[in-house]
Backbone as CSV, one residue per row, in Angstrom:
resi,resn,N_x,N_y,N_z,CA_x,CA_y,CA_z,C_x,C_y,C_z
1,UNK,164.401,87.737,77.774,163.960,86.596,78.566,163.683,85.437,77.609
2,UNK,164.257,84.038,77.797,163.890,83.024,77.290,162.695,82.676,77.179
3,UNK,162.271,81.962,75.945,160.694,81.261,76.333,160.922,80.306,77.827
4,UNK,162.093,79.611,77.809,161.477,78.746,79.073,161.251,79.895,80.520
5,UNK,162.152,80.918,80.367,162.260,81.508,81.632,160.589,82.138,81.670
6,UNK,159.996,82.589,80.586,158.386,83.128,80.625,157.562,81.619,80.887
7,UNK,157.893,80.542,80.562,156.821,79.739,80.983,157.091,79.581,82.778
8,UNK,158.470,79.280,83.336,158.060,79.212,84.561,157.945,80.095,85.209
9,UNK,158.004,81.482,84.498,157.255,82.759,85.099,156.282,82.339,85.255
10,UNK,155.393,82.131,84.354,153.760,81.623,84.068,153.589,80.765,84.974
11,UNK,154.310,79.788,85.245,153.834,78.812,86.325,153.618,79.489,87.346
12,UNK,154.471,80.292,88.024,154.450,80.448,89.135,153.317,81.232,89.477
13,UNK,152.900,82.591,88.350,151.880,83.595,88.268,150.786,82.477,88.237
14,UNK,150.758,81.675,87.736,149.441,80.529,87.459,148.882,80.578,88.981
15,UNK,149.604,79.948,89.990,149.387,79.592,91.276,149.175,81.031,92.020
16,UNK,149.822,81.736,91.980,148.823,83.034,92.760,147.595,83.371,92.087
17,UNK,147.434,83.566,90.440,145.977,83.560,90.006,145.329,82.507,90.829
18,UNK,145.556,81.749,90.529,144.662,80.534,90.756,143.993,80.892,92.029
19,UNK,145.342,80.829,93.440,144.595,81.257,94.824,143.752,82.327,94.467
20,UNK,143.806,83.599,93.850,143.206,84.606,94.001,141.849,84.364,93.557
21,UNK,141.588,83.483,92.534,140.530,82.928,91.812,139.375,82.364,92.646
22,UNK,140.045,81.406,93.713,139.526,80.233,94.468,139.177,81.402,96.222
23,UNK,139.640,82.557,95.864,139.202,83.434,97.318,138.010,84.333,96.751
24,UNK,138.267,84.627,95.632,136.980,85.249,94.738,135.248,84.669,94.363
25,UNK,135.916,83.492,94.220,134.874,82.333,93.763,133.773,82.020,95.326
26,UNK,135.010,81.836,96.341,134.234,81.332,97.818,133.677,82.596,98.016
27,UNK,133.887,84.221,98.003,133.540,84.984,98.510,131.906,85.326,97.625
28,UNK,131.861,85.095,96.459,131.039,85.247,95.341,129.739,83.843,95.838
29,UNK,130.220,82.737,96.018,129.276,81.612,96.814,128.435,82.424,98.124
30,UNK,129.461,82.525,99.171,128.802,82.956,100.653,127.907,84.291,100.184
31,UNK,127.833,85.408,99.228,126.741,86.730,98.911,126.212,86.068,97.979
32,UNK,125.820,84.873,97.539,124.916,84.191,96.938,125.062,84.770,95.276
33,UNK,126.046,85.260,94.640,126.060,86.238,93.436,126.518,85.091,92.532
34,UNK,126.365,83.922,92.334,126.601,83.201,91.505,125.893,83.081,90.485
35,UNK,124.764,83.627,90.303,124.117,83.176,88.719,124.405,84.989,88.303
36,UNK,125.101,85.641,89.091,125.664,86.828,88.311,126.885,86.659,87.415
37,UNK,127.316,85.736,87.926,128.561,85.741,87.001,128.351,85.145,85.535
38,UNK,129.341,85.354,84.787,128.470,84.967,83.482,129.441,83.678,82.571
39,UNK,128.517,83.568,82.105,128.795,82.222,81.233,130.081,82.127,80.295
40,UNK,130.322,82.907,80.254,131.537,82.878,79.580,133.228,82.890,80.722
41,UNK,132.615,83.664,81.386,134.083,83.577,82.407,133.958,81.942,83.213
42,UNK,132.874,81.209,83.540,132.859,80.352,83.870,133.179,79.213,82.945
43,UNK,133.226,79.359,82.048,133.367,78.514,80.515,135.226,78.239,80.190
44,UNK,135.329,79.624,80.780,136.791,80.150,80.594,137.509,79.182,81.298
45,UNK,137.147,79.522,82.871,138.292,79.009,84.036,137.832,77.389,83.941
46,UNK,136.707,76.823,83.522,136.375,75.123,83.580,137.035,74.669,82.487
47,UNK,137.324,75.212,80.855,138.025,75.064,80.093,139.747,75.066,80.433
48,UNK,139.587,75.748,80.509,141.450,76.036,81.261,141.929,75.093,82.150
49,UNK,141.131,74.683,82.969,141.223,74.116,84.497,141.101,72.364,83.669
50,UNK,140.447,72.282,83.005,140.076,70.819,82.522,141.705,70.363,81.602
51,UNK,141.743,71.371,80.725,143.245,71.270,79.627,144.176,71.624,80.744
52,UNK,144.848,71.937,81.732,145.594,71.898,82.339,145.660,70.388,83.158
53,UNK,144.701,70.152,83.758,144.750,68.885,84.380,144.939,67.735,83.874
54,UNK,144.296,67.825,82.351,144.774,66.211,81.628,146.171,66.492,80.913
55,UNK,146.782,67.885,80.729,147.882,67.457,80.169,148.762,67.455,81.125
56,UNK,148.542,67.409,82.952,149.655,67.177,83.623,149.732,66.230,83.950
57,UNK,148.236,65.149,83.647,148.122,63.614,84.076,149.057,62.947,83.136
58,UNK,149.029,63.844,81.593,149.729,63.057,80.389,150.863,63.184,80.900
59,UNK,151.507,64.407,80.810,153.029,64.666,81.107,153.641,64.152,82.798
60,UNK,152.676,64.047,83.518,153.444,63.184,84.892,153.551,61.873,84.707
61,UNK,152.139,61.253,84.163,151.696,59.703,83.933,151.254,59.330,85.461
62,UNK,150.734,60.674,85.874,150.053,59.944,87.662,149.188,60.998,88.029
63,UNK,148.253,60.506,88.267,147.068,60.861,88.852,146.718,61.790,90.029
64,UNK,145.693,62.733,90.322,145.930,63.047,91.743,144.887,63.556,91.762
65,UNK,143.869,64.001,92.766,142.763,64.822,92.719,142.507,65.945,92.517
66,UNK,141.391,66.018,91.522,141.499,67.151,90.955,140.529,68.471,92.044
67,UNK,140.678,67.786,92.961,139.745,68.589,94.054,140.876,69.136,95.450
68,UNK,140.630,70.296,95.616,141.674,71.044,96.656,141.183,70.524,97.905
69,UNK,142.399,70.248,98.503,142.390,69.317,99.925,141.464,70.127,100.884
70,UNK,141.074,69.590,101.724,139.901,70.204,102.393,138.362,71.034,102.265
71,UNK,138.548,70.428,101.282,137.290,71.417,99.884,136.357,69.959,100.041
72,UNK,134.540,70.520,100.803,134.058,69.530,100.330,133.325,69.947,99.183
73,UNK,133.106,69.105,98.326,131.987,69.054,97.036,130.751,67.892,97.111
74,UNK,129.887,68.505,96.668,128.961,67.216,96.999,129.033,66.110,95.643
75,UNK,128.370,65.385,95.668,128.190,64.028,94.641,127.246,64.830,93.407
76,UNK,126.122,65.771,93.926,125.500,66.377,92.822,126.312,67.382,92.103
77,UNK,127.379,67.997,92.534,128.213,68.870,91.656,128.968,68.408,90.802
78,UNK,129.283,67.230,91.170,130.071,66.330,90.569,129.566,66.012,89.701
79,UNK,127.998,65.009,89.715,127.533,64.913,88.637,126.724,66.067,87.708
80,UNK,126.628,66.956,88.106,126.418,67.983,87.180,127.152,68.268,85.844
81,UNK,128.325,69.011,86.250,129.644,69.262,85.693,129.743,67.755,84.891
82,UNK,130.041,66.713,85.389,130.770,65.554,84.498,128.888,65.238,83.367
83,UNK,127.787,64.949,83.588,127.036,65.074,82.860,127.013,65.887,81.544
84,UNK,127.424,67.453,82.266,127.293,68.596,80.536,128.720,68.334,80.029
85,UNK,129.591,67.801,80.832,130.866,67.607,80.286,131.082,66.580,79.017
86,UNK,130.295,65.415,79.684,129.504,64.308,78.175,129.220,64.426,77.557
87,UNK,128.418,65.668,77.519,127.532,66.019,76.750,128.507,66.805,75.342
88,UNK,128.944,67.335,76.175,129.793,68.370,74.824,130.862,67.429,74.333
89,UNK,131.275,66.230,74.562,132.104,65.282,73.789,131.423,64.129,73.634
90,UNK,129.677,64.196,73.600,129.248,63.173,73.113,129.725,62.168,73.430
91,UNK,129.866,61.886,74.829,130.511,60.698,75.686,129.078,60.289,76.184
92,UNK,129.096,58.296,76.195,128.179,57.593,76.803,128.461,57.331,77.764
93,UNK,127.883,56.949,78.908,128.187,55.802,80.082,129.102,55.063,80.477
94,UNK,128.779,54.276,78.809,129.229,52.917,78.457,131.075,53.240,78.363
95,UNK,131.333,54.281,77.381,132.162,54.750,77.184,133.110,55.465,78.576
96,UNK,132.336,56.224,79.266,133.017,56.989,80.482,133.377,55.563,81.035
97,UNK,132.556,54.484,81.359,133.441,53.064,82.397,134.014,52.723,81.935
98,UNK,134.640,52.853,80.619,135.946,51.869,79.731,137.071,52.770,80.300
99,UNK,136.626,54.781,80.697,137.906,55.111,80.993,137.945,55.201,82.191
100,UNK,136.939,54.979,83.487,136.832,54.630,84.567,137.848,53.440,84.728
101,UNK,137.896,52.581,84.513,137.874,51.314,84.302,139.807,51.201,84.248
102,UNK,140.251,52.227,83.611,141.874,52.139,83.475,142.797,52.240,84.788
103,UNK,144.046,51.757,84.584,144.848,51.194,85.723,144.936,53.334,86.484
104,UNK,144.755,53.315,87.933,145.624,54.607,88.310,146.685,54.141,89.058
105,UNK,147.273,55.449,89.028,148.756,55.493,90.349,148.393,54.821,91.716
């Protein structure tokens, strides 16, 4: 098998993980078992999930939400996540509105 033929293997396996991930995750929310899960597998899939998304913004050059259609999230999750996200690249404010601030699709 070619490397390309294993990467769009991978793609495709990507997207059934992924669903299987996102039926695991909701089922793990509704029995309230979320501070069971541990810090590292959550570290894992937000790492992964973050480097996948900016290098498809690089490689498309267009934008899209990074939130699954019909999925609400509130404004505090949002700022949660993007807060410790600053934090670990020592990103300011000032700095996040310069990349706020750039042209989208």
């Amino acid at each position: 098998m070619s490397c390309s033929d294993l990467a769009t293997n991978a793609v495709g396996k990507l997207a059934e993980d992924a669903q299987c991930v996102w039926e695991q995750v909701q089922a793990i929310e509704r029995s309230g078992l979320a501070g069971e899960v541990s810090t590292e597998a959550i570290q894992s899939l937000l790492t992964a999930a973050l480097k996948l998304f900016s290098a498809k913004i690089d490689a498309s050059q267009k934008t899209f939400s990074p939130v699954r259609e019909g999925t609400s999230i509130t404004a505090t999750e949002v700022a949660v996540l993007t807060v410790e996200l600053m934090h670990v690249v020592d990103l300011n404010l000032f700095d996040l509105s310069m990349w706020a601030s750039r042209p989208r699709d």
